[in-house]
ROFITOR-704667 format. One record per residue (C-alpha): x, y, z; residue in one letter. Coordinates in steps of 0.2 Angstrom, whole numbers, plus 2048, in hexadecimal, padded with zeros to 3 digits. Layout:
<recs>
XYZA...
</recs>
This chain:
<recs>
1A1D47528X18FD4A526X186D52533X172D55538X16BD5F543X163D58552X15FD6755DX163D7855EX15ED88567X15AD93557X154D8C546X161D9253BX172D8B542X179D9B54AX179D9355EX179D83568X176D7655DX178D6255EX17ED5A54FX17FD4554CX18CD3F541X18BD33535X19AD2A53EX18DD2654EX194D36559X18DD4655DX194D59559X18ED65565X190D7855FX191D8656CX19BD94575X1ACD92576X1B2D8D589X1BFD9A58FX1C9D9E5A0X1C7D8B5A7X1D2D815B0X1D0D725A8X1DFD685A0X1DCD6258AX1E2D5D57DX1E9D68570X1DBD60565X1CCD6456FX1C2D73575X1B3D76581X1A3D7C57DX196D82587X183D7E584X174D8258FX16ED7159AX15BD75590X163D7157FX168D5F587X156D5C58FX14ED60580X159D55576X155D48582X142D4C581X141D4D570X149D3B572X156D41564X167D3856DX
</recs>
């Protein structure tokens, strides 16, 4: 899978970032989500990212 980089916190990789795949989906990197209530899949974890990486994102009209 390849991935690039659409938006990030930091410049070299080592926080928040958003990543588009070459398969049309999006890869969000972040702090791992612990001590919730929430039921899922074996498969899946949560990530936290601030709401400013979203808007910038969406500013920068990159998804």
């Amino acid at each position: 899978m390849k991935l690039t980089r659409l938006v990030g916190e930091c410049e070299d990789g080592d926080c928040p970032t958003i990543y588009a795949t070459d398969r049309g989906t999006l890869i969000v990197q972040g702090s791992k989500v612990e001590g919730h209530q929430l039921r899922i899949s074996e498969h899946e974890t949560l990530v936290e990212i601030s709401a400013d990486l979203i808007r910038k994102a969406v500013r920068d009209n990159l998804v």
